[in-house]
N, C-alpha and C positions, 0 to 999 in steps of 0.2 A: 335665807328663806329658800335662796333656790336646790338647796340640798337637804337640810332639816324640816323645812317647813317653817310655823311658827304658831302659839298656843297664843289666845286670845279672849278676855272676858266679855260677857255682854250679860247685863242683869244676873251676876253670881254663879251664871253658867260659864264653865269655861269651854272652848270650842278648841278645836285643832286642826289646821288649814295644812296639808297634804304639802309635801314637797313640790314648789311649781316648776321642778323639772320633770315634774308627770303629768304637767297640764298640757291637753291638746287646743288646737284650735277651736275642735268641737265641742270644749268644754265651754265656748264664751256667746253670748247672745249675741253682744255688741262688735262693731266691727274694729272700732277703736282699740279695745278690748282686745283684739286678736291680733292688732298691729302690732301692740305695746308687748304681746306676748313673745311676738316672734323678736323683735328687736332686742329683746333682752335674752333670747336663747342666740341668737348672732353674735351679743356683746360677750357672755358666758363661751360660746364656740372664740372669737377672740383670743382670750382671758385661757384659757384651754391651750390653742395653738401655741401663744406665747410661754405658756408653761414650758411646753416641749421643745421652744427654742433654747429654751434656758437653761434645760435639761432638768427639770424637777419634778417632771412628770412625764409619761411614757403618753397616757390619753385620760381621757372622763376619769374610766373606774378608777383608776388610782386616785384622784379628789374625795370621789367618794368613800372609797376604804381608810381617808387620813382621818385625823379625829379633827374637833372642827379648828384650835389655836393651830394645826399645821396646815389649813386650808386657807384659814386665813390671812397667813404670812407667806405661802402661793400666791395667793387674791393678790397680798399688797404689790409682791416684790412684779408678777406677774403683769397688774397694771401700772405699774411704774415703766415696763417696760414699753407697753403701748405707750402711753402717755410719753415717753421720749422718741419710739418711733412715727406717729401719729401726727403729734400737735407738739413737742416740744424738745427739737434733738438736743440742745444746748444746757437741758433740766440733767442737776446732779442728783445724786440718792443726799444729799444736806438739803434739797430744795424739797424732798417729798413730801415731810410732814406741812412744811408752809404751803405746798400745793393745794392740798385737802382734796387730793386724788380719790382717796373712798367715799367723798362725800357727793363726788358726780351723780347725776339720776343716769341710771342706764339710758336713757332715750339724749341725753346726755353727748356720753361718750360714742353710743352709737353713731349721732351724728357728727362726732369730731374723726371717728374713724371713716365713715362714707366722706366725706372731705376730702381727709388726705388723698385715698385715694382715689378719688376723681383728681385731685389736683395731678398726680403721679401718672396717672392714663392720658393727660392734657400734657404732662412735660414731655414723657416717653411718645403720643402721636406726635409730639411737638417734634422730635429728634426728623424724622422720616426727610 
């Protein structure tokens, strides 16, 4: 969704809900609604950076210009990578599928990445 979008019925009408990496904050009434938004473009910026750790992507555009089965096998291998630097360095690529790493809520993952590192600012001031 956050690059296609996604097509959705309601009473035989089908409707087409906009890619929500073009959603602003402006677009939400609710405040909640604007948390959940930005949290999930943080978790995406993540998912992004790690790409380019991994070298399988230069930045954004290039996600977007893949068709969507090479974005999505980015996505996986990409939070597989968080998901071992983050919350679980000991997790092999045999443990991903038992993981069920893509089935995280982004609010989710976001919060396992503000963890870590808060945990990582608390060892590093720890050092001084």
């Amino acid at each position: 969704m956050w690059f296609e979008g996604a097509t959705y019925e309601v009473d035989g009408v089908i409707h087409r809900l906009r890619p929500l990496r073009k959603l602003k904050r402006f677009d939400f009434e609710n405040q909640s609604d604007k948390v959940m938004l930005s949290k999930a473009g943080e978790v995406i910026q993540e998912i992004v950076d790690a790409g380019r750790r991994l070298g399988l992507i230069r930045n954004i555009n290039d996600l977007i210009d893949k068709q969507r089965n090479e974005r999505m096998d980015i996505f996986r291998r990409a939070l597989f990578y968080l998901y071992q630097t983050f919350i679980c360095p000991e997790a092999t690529t045999d443990d991903l599928d038992k993981l069920l790493i893509g089935d995280k809520s982004y609010p989710t993952v976001y919060d396992n990445i503000c963890l870590s590192k808060k945990r990582d600012r608390e060892i590093f001031e720890g050092d001084d």
